[in-house]
Structures are given as C-alpha cells and as structure tokens.
C-alpha positions in Angstrom: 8.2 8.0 10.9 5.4 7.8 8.6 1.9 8.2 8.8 -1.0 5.9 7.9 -1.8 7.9 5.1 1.9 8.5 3.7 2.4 4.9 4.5 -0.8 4.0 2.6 0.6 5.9 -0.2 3.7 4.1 -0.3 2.3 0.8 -0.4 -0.6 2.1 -3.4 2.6 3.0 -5.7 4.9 -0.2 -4.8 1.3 -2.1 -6.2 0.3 0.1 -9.3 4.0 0.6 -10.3 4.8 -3.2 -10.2 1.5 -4.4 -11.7 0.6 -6.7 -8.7 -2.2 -8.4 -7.4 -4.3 -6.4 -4.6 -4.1 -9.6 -2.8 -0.2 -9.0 -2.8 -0.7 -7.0 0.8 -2.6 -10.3 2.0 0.3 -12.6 1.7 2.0 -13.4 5.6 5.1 -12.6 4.0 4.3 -9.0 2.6 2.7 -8.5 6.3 5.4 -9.7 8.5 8.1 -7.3 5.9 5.6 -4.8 6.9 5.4 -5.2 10.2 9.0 -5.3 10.7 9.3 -2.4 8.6 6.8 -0.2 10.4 5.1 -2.1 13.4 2.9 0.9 14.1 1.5 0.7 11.5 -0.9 -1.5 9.3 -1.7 -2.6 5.9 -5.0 -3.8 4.6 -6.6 -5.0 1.3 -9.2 -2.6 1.6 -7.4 0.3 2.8 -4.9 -0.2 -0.1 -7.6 -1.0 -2.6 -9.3 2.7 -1.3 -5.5 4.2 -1.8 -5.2 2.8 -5.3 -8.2 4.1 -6.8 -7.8 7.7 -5.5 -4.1 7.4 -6.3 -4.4 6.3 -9.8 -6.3 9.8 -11.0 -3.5 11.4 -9.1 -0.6 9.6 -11.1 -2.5 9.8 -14.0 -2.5 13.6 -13.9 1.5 14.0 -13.2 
C-alpha cells in the first residue's frame, strides 16, 4: 500500500514523463482507473499540479 504522498509521486512522473495535460487526472476515466487501482486514496488537479512543480527540480537534479 502506498501513501498519499508516494502515490502523489507516482502520478507527478506518469504526467511529466508522458508530456500530458494536468487536466489528464480530471478525466472520469483516469479517476475511475484510479480508484480501482487505489480506492483509498485520491487524486486531484491541484494536488498533482503542487507534486509536479516540486518534483520537476527533483528530476531535474538526478
């Protein structure tokens, strides 16, 4: 099991690493995946937007 953060995490690199829209995470398809993936869990635009920008610097510096 995964925690928000980790999951978070997860989600910012499957964005930045396929070049896709932010809005990607809003489509009812990406949430129900989600959901059925990891139901305790959740994904937001804005949390993922938040991940992204801190997680770029950190890709960038690897």
């Amino acid at each position: 099991m995964y925690t928000q953060k980790e999951f978070d995490q997860y989600v910012s690199n499957y964005i930045v690493d396929g070049v896709l829209p932010l809005n990607h995470v809003e489509t009812e398809s990406f949430k129900e995946l989600m959901q059925q993936l990891a139901p305790a869990l959740s994904v937001t635009a804005v949390v993922c937007r938040d991940s992204i920008g801190s997680g770029i610097g950190d890709k960038e510096g690897t």
